[in-house]
C-alpha positions as CSV (number, residue, x, y, z in Angstrom):
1,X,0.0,0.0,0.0
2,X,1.3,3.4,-1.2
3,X,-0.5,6.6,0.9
4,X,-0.9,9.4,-1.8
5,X,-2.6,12.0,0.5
6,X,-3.6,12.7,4.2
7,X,-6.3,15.4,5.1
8,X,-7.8,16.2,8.6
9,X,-11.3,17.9,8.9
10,X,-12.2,20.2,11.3
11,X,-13.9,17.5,13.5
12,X,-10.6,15.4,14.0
13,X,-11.3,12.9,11.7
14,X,-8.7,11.6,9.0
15,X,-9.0,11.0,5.3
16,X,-6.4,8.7,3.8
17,X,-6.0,8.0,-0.2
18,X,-4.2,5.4,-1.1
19,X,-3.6,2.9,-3.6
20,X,-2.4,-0.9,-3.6
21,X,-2.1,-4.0,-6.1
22,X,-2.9,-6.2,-3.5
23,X,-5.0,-7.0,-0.8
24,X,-5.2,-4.0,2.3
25,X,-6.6,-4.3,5.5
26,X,-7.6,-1.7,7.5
27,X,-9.0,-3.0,11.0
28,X,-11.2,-5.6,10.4
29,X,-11.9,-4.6,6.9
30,X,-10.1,-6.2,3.9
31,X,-10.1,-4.9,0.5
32,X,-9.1,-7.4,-2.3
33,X,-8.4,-5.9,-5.6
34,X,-8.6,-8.5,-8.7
35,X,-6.4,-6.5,-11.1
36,X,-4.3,-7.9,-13.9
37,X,-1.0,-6.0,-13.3
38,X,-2.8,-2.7,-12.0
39,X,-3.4,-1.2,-9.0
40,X,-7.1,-0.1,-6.8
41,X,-7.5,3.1,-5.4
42,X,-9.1,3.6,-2.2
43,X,-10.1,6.3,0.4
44,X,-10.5,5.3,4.4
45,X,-11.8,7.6,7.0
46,X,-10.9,6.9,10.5
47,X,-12.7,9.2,13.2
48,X,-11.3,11.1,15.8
49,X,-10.7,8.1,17.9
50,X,-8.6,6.4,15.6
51,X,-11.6,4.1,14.1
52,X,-12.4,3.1,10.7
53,X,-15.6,4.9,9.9
């Protein structure tokens, strides 16, 4: 996983983009990308108490 940009709000909570040719988990979450030779783009919010939202 590559992180391409991080962005806070003004109510704590954090934006991540990112992008990955293979499988990410975030928490109990699991993304699976099914790519030939590319990569999946993605964008997780976590809150202000660090938890995928």
């Amino acid at each position: 996983m590559r992180v391409r940009d991080i962005s806070v709000d003004g109510s704590n909570n954090v934006y991540l983009l990112a992008y990955s040719n293979g499988d990410v988990e975030l928490g109990t979450l699991t993304i699976t990308y099914d790519y030939n030779n590319g990569t999946g783009k993605f964008l997780a919010k976590y809150n202000s108490n660090g938890n995928l939202a």
